[in-house]
N, CA, C and O of each residue as an XYZ file, in Angstrom:
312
protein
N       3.968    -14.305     -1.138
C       2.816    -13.693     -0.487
C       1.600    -13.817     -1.410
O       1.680    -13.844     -2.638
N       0.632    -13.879     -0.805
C      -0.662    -14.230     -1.477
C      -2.086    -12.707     -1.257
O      -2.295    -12.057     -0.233
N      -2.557    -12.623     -2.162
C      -3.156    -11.050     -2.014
C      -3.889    -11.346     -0.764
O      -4.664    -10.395     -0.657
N      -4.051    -12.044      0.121
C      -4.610    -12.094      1.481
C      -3.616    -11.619      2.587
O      -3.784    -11.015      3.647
N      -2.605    -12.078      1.997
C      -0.911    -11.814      3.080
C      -0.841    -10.068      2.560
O      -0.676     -9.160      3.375
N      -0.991     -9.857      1.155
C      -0.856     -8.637      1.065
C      -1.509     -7.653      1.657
O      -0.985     -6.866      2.445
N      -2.850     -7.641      1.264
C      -3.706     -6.871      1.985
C      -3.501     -6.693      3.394
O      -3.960     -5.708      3.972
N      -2.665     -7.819      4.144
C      -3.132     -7.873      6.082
C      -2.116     -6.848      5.900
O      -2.328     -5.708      6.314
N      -0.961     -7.178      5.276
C       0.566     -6.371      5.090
C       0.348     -4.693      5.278
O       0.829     -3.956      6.140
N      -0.689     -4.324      3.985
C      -1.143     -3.392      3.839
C      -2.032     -2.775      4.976
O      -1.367     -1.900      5.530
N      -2.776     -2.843      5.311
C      -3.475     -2.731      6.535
C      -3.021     -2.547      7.822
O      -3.777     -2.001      8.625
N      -2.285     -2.786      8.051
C      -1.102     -3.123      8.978
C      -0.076     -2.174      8.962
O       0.316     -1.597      9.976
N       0.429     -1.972      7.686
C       1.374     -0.606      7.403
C       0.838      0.872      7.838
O       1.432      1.769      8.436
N      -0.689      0.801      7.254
C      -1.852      1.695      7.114
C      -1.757      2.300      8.628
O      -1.475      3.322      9.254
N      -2.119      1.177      8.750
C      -2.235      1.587     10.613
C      -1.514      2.310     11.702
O      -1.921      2.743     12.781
N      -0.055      2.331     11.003
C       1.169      2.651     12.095
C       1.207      4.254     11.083
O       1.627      5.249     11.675
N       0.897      4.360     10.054
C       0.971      5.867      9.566
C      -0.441      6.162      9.553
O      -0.394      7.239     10.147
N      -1.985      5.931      9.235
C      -2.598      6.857      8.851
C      -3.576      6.094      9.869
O      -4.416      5.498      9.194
N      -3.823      5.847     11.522
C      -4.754      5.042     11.925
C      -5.984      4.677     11.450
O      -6.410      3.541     11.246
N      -6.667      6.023     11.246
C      -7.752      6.849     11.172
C      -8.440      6.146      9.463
O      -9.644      6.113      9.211
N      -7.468      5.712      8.614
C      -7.856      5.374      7.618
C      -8.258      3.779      7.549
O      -7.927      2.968      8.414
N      -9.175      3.405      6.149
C      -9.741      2.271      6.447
C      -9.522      1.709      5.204
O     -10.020      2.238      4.209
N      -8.659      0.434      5.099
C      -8.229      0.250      3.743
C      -9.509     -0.628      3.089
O      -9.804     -0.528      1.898
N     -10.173     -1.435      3.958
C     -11.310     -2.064      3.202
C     -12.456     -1.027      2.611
O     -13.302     -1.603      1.927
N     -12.650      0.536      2.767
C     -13.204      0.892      2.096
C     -12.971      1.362      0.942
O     -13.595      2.223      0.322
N     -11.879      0.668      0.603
C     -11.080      1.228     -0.856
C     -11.450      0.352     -1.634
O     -11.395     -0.874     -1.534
N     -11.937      1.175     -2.633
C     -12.334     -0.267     -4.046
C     -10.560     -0.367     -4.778
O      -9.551      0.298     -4.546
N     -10.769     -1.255     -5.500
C      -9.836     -2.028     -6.013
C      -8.936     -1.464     -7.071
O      -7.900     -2.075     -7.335
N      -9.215     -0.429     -7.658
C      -9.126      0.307     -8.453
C      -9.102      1.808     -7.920
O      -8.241      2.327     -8.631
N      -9.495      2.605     -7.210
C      -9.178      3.824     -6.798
C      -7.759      4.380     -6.150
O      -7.066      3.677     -5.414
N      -7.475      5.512     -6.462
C      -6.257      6.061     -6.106
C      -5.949      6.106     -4.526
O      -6.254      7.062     -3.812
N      -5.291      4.917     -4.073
C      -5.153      5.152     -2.217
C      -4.591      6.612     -1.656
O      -5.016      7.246     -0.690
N      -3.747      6.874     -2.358
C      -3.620      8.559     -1.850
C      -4.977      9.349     -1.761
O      -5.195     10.179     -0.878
N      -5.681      9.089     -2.540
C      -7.160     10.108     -2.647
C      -7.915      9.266     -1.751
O      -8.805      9.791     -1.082
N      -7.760      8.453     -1.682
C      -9.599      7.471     -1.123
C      -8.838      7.454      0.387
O      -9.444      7.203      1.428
N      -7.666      7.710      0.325
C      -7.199      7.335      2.264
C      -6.440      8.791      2.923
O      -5.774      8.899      3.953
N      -6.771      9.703      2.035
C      -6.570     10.813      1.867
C      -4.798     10.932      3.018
O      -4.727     11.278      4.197
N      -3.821     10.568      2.229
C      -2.347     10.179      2.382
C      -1.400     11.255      1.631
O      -1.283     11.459      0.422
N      -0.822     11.820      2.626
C      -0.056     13.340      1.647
C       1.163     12.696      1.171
O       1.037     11.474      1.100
N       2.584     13.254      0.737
C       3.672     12.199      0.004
C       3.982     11.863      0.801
O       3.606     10.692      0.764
N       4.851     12.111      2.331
C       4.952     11.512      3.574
C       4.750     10.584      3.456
O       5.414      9.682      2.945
N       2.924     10.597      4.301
C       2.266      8.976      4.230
C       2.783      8.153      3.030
O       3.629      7.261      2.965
N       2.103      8.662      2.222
C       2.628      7.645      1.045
C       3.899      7.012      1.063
O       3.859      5.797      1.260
N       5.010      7.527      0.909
C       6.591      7.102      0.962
C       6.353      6.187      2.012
O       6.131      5.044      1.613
N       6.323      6.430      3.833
C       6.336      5.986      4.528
C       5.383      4.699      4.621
O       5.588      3.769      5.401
N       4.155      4.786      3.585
C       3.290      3.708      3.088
C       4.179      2.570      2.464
O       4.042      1.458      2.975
N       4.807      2.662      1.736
C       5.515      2.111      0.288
C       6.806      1.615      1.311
O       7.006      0.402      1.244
N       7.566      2.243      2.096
C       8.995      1.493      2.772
C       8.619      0.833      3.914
O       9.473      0.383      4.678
N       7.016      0.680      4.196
C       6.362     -0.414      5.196
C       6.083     -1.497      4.151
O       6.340     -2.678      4.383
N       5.796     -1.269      3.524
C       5.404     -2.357      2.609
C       6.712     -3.162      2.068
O       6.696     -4.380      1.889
N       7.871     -2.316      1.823
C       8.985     -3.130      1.428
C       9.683     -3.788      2.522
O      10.106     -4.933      2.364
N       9.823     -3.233      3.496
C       9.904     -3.938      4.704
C       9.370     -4.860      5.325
O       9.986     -5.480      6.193
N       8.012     -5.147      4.969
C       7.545     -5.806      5.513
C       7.398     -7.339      4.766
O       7.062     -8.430      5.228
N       7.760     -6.958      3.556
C       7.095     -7.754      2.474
C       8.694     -8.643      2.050
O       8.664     -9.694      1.410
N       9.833     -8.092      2.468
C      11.205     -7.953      2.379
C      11.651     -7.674      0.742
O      12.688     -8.188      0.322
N      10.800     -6.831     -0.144
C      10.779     -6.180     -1.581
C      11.075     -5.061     -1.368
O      10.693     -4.216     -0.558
N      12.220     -5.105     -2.617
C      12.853     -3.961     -2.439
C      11.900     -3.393     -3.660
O      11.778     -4.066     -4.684
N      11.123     -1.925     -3.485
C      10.611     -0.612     -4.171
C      11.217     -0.093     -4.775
O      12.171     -0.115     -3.998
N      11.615      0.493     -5.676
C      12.643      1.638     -5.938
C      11.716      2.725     -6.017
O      10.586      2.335     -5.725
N      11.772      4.085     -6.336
C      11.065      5.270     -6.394
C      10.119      4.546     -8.155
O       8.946      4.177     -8.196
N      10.776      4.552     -8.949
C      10.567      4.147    -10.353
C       9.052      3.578    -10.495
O       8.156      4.039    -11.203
N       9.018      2.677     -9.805
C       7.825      1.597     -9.427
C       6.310      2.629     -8.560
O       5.158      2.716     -8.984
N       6.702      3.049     -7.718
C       5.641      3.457     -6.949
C       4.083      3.572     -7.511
O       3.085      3.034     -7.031
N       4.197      4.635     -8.938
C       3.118      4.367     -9.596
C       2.302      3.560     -9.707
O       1.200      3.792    -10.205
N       2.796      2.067     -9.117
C       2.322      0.707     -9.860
C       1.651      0.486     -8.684
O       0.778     -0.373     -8.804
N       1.792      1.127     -7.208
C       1.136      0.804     -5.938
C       0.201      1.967     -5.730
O      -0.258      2.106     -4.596
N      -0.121      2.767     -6.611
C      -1.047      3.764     -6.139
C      -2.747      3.113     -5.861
O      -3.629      3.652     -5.192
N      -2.809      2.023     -6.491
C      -4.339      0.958     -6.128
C      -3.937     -0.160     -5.661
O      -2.880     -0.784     -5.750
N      -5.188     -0.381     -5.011
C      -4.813     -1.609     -4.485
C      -4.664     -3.337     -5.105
O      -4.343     -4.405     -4.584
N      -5.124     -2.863     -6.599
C      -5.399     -4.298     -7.220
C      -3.338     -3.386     -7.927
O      -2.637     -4.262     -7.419
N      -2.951     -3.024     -8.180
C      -2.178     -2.660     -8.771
C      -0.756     -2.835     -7.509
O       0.334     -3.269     -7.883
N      -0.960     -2.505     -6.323
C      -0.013     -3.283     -5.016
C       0.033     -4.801     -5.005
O       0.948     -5.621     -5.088
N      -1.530     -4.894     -4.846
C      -1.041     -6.667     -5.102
C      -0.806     -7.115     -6.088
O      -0.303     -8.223     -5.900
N      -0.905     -6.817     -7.391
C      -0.072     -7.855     -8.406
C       1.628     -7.125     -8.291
O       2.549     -7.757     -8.808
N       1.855     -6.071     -7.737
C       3.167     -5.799     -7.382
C       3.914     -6.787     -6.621
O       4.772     -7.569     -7.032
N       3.275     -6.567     -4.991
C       3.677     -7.406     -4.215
C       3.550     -8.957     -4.541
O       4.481     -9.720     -4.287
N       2.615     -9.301     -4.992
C       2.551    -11.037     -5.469
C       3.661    -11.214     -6.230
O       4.339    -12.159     -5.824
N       4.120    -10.633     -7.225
C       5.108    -11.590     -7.867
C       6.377    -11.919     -7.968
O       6.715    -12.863     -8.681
């Protein structure tokens, strides 16, 4: 996947849990729980769309590493 595949990925996940939220107004660096205002729910349910979708397996351990969005895609990219 390429951070273009990621992002649609992301966006896409976004959508089926938090409609209302808008991932392009997230800078690259800010906390997506805060800037997409996502309680742990969302979040979790954020993170097992993304592994699903992406077919990467997450473990809990990792999550930290997806709380931004420049920090998801070098997750998901590699």
């Amino acid at each position: 996947m390429n951070a273009s595949d990621i992002r649609t990925l992301a966006a896409n996940v976004l959508a089926g849990i938090a409609p209302e939220a808008d991932l392009s107004t997230v800078g690259e660096q800010e906390d997506l729980r805060e800037a997409l205002d996502l309680d742990s729910m969302d979040f979790l349910n954020f993170i097992i769309g993304l592994g699903q979708g992406s077919g990467i397996s997450i473990p809990e351990a990792d999550y930290p590493r997806l709380f931004t969005l420049s920090g998801l895609v070098k997750y998901l990219a590699r």
